[in-house]
C-alpha positions as CSV (number, residue, x, y, z in Angstrom):
1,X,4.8,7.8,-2.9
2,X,7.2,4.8,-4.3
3,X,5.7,2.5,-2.3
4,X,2.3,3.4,-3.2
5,X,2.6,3.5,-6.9
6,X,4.6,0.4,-6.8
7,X,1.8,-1.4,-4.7
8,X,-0.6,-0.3,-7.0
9,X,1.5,-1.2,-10.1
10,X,1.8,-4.9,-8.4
11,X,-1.1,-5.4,-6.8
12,X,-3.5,-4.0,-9.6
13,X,-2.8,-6.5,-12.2
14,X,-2.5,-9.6,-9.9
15,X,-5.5,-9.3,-8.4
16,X,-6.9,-9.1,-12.3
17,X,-5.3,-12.3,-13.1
18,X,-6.8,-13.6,-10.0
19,X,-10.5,-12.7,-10.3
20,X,-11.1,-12.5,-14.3
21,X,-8.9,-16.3,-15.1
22,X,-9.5,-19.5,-13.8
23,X,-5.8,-21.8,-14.0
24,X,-4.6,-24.2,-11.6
25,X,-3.4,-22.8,-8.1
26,X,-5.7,-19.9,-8.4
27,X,-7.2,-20.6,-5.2
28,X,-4.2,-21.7,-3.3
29,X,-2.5,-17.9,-4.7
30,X,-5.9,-15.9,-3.7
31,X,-5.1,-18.2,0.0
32,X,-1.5,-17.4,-0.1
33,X,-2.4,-13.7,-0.1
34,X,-5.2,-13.8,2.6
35,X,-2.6,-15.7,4.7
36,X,0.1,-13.6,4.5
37,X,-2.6,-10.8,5.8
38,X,-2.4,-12.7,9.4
39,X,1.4,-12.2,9.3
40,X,2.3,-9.7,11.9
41,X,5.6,-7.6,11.2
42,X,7.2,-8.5,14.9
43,X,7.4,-12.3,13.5
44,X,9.1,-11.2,10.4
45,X,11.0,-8.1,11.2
46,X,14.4,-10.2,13.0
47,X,14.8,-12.8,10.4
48,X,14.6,-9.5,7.2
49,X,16.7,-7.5,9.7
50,X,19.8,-10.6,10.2
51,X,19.7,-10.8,5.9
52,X,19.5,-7.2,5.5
53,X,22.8,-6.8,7.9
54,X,24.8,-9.7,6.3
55,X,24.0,-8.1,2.9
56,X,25.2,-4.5,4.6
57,X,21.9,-2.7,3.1
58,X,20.1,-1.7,6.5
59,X,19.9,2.7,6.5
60,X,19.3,2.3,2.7
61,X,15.8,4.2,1.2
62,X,15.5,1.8,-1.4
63,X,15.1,-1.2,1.2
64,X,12.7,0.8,3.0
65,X,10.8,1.2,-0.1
66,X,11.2,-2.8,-1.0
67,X,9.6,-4.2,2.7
68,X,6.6,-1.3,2.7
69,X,5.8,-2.5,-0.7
70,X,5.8,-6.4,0.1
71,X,3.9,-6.0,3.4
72,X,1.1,-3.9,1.8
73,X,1.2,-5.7,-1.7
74,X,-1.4,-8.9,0.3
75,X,-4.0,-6.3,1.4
76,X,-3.8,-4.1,-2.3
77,X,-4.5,-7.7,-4.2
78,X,-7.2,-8.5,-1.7
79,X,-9.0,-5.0,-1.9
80,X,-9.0,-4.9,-5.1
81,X,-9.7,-8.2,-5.7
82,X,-13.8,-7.6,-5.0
83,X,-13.5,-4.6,-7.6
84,X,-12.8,-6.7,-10.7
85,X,-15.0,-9.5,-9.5
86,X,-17.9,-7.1,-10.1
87,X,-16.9,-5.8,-13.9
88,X,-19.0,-7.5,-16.4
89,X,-16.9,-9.9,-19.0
90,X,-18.9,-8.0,-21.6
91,X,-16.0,-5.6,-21.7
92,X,-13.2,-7.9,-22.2
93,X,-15.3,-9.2,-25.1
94,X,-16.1,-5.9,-26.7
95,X,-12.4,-5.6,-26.3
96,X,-11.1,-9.0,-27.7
97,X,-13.8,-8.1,-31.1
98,X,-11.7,-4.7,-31.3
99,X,-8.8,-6.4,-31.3
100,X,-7.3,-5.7,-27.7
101,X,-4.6,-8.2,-26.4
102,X,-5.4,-8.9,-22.8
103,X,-2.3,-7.1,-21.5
104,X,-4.1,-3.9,-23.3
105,X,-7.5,-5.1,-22.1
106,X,-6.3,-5.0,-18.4
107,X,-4.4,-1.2,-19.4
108,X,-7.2,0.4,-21.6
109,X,-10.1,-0.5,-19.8
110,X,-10.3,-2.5,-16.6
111,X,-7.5,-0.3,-15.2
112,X,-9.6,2.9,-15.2
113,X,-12.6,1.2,-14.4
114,X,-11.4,0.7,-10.4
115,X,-10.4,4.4,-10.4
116,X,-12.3,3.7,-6.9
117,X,-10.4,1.3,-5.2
118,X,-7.1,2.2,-6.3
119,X,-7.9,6.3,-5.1
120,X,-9.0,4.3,-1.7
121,X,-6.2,2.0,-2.0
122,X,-3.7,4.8,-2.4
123,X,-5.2,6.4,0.1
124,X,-4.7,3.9,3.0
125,X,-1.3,2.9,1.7
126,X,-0.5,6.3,2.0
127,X,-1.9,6.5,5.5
128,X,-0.4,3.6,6.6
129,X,3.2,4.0,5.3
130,X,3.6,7.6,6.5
131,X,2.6,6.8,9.9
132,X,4.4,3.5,10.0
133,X,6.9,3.2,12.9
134,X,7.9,-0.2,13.9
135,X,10.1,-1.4,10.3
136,X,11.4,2.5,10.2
137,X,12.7,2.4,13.8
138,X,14.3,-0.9,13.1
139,X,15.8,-0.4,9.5
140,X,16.6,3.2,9.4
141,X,18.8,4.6,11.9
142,X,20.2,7.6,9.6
143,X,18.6,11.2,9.6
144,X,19.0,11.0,6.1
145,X,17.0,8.2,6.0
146,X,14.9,8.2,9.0
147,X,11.4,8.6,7.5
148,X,8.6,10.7,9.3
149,X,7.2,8.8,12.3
150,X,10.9,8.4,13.2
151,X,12.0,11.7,12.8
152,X,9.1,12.8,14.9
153,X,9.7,10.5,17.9
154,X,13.5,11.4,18.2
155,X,12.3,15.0,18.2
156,X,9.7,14.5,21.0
157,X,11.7,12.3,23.0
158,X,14.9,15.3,22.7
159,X,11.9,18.4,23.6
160,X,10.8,16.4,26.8
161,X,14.2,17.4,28.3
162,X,14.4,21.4,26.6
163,X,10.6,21.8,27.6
164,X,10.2,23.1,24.0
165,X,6.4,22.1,23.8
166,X,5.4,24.8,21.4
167,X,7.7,22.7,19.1
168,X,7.1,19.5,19.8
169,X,3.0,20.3,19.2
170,X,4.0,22.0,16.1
171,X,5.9,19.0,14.8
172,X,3.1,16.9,15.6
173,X,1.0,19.1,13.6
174,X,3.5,19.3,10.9
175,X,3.1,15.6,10.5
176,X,-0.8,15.4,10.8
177,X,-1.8,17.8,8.4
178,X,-0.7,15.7,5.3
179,X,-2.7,12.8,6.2
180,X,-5.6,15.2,7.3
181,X,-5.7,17.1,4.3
182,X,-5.5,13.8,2.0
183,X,-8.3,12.6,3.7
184,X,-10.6,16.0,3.5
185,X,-10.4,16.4,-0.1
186,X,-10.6,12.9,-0.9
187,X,-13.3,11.7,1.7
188,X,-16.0,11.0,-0.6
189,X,-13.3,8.8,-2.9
190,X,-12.8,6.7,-0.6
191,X,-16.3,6.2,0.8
192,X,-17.3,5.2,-2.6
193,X,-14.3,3.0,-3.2
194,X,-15.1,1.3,0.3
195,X,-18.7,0.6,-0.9
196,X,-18.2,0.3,-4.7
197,X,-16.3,-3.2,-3.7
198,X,-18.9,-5.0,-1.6
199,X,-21.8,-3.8,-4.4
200,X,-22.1,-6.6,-6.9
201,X,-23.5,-5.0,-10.0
């Protein structure tokens, strides 16, 4: 849940700045992020894993948390990017007669207004990060550590030799039913979050 408040908490107001202000580099930032979409993790995973061993910080929680939250930060600014394209300006003005600086602007009332995308966002984040494997197996070698998907292969490659299948089945379970559950009660969320963005209104 770090990583997904943290992405939210990033990628929320950049992708503000980026649809509601028109500066120089705008575009080539909005590219930026689109670009680093078509970066696959293999390509990046060596080069993060050689700094984070001469820096001794590999098994550490906190640099799990940092690399989920840059890899997913692209995709949260270009989700939400189409939500504050379609708010009407009329509330930033109404805002700006009241008063409202634009840092309270964003906070107050464009914030809440993508309760949609950022429930959907979340959602997938959420999705995404707990079932992640490839950057967990690589950067967290500790139990203590080791997040879920991890834990959960370890334990199903050591039943294939005890024959425990009743466990192994369980643990998959175990691991499932978060996700699953997320995704019952908050279905409809994230159908209208998913639609809400491509609507221009």
């Amino acid at each position: 849940m770090v990583s997904c408040t943290a992405i939210i908490l990033i990628a929320s107001p950049a992708a503000y700045v980026l649809s509601r202000f028109r500066f120089t580099g705008n575009a080539i930032i909005q590219n930026m992020f689109a670009a680093a979409l078509g970066i696959p993790a293999i390509m990046i995973v060596m080069p993060l894993f050689g700094i984070a061993s001469v820096f001794r910080i590999t098994n550490n929680r906190w640099l799990i948390m940092f690399l989920y939250t840059a890899m997913y930060v692209p995709f949260g600014v270009f989700f939400l990017l189409a939500f504050f394209r379609n708010l009407s300006f009329s509330y930033e003005e109404a805002a700006a007669i009241d008063g409202c600086s634009p840092v309270k602007t964003f906070w107050k009332i464009m914030f809440p207004l993508v309760q949609p995308g950022l429930v959907t966002l979340t959602v997938f984040n959420f999705i995404t990060i707990w079932n992640e494997f490839f950057m967990s197996l690589i950067f967290a070698n500790r139990p203590n550590v080791r997040p879920v998907a991890v834990g959960l292969y370890n334990m199903i490659q050591s039943m294939r030799y005890t024959g425990d299948w009743g466990g192994m089945f369980a643990s998959v379970v175990i691991v499932f039913l978060p996700t699953f559950v997320l995704y019952i009660f908050l279905s409809d969320k994230i159908i209208k979050g998913v639609t809400a963005g491509a609507i221009k209104g």
